[in-house]
C-alpha positions as CSV (number, residue, x, y, z in Angstrom):
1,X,-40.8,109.9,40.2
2,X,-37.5,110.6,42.0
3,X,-37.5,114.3,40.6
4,X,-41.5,114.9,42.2
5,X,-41.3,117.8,44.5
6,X,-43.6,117.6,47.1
7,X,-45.7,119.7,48.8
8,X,-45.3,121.7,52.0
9,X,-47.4,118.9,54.1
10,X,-47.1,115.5,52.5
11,X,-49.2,113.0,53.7
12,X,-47.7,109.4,55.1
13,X,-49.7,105.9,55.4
14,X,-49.2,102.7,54.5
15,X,-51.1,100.3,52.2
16,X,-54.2,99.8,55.3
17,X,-53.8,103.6,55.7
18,X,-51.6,102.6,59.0
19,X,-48.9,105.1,60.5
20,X,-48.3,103.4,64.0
21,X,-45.3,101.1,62.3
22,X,-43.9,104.3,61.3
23,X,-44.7,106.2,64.6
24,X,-46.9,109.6,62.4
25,X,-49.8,109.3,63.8
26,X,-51.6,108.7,67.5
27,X,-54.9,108.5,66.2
28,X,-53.9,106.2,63.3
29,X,-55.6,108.6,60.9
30,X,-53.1,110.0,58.1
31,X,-50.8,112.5,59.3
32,X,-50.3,116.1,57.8
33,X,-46.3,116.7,58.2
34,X,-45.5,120.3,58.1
35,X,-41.9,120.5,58.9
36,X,-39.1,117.5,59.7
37,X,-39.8,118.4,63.6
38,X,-43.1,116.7,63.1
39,X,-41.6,113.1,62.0
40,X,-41.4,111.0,65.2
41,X,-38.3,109.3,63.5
42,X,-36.3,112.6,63.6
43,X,-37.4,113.0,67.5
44,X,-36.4,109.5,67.9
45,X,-33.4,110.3,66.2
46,X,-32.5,113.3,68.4
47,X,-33.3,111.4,71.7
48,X,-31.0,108.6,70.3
49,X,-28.3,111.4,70.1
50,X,-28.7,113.1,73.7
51,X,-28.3,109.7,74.7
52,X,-25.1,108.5,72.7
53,X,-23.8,111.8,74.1
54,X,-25.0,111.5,78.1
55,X,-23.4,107.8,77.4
56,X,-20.0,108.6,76.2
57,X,-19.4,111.3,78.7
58,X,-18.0,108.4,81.2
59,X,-15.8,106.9,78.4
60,X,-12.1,106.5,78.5
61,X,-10.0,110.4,78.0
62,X,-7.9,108.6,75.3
63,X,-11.1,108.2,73.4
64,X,-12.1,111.1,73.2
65,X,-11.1,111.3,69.8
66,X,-11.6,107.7,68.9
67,X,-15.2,105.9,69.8
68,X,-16.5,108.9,71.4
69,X,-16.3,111.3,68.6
70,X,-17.3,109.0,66.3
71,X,-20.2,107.7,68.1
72,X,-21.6,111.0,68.4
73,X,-21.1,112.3,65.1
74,X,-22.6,109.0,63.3
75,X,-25.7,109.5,66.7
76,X,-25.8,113.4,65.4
77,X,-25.8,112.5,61.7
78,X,-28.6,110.4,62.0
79,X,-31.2,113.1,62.5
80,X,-29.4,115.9,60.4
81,X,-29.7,114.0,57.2
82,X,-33.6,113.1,58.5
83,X,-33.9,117.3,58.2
84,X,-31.6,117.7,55.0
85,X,-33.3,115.2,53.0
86,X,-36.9,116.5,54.1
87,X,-35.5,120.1,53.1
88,X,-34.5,118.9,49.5
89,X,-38.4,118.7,48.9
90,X,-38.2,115.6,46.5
91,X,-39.0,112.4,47.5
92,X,-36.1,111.2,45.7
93,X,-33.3,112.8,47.5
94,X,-35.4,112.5,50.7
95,X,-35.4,108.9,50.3
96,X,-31.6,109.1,49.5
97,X,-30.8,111.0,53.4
98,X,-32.9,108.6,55.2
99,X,-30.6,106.1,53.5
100,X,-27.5,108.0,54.6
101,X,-29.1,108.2,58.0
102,X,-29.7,104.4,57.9
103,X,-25.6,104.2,57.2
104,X,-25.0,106.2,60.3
105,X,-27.4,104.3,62.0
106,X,-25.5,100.9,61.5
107,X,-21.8,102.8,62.0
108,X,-23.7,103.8,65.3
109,X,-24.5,100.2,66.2
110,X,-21.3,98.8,65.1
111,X,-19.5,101.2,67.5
112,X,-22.0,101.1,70.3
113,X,-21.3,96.8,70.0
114,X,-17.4,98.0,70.0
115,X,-17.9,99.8,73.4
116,X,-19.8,97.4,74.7
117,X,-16.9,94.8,74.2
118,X,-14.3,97.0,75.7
119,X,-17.2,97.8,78.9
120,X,-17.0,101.7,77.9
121,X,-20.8,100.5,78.5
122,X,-22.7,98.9,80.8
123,X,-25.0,96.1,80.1
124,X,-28.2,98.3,80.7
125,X,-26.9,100.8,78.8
126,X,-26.1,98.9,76.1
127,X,-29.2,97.0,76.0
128,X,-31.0,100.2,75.7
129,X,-29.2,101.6,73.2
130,X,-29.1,98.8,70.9
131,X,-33.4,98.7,71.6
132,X,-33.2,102.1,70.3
133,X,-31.2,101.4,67.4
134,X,-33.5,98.8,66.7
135,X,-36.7,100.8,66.8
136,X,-35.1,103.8,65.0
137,X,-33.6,101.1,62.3
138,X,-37.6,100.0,61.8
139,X,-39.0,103.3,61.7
140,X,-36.5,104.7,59.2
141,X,-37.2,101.4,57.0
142,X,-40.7,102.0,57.3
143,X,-40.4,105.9,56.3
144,X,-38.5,104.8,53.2
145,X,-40.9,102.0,51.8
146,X,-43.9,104.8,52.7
147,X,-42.3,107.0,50.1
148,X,-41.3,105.0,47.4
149,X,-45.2,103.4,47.5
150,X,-45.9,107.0,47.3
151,X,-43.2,107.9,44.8
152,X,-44.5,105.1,42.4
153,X,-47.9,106.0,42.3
């Protein structure tokens, strides 16, 4: 189960045959994922990055080793371990990056919450960033459940 290497394309859905939750497929229809540039969670991921980095350009110089670096390296790690885990080619240790990108994702949201406090942010660009954390948070939920339906059948 955890050990099952998968294939060069693996094939997402979920129980209705349904990828919009998980953002795979425009036509609804399952998707064939080639490569961990095809999962809209790791573009989401990446745009969530460029943002946290366009975002903390403006913060403080004295944090530039404090909530800015950390920001973007938790931002950063998010889609990295979206990539590793999808290069491991088992579902099991696939599963176990998106969780690790799921921890970044919440270290992410804790400091973006942090620098909202301190108004390092403003309120639209907090708002928008926590939306996206949001969304990102759901799609990388819904990844996870889709593979371990998959791994237990």
């Amino acid at each position: 189960m955890n050990g099952e290497v998968v294939n060069s394309e693996w094939e997402f859905a979920d129980a209705e045959g349904d990828l919009s939750q998980f953002g795979f497929s425009e036509n609804g229809q399952a998707a064939k994922i080639t490569d961990y540039r095809d999962l809209e969670v790791w573009k989401e991921g990446m745009a969530l990055a460029k943002d946290i980095y366009r975002n903390t350009a403006n913060f403080p110089r004295e944090e530039l080793y404090g909530i800015t670096s950390q920001m973007r390296r938790a931002s950063v790690s998010i889609p990295a371990n979206i990539a590793e885990g999808y290069g491991r080619e088992t579902t099991g240790a696939f599963i176990q990056f998106l969780r690790i990108g799921q921890g970044s994702l919440k270290e992410l949201e804790t400091l973006t919450e942090l620098s909202n406090q301190l108004d390092f942010l403003s309120v639209d660009a907090f708002e928008s960033l926590n939306s996206r954390v949001v969304r990102l948070s759901k799609m990388l939920r819904g990844l996870i459940r889709s593979l371990e339906r998959r791994a237990r059948s």
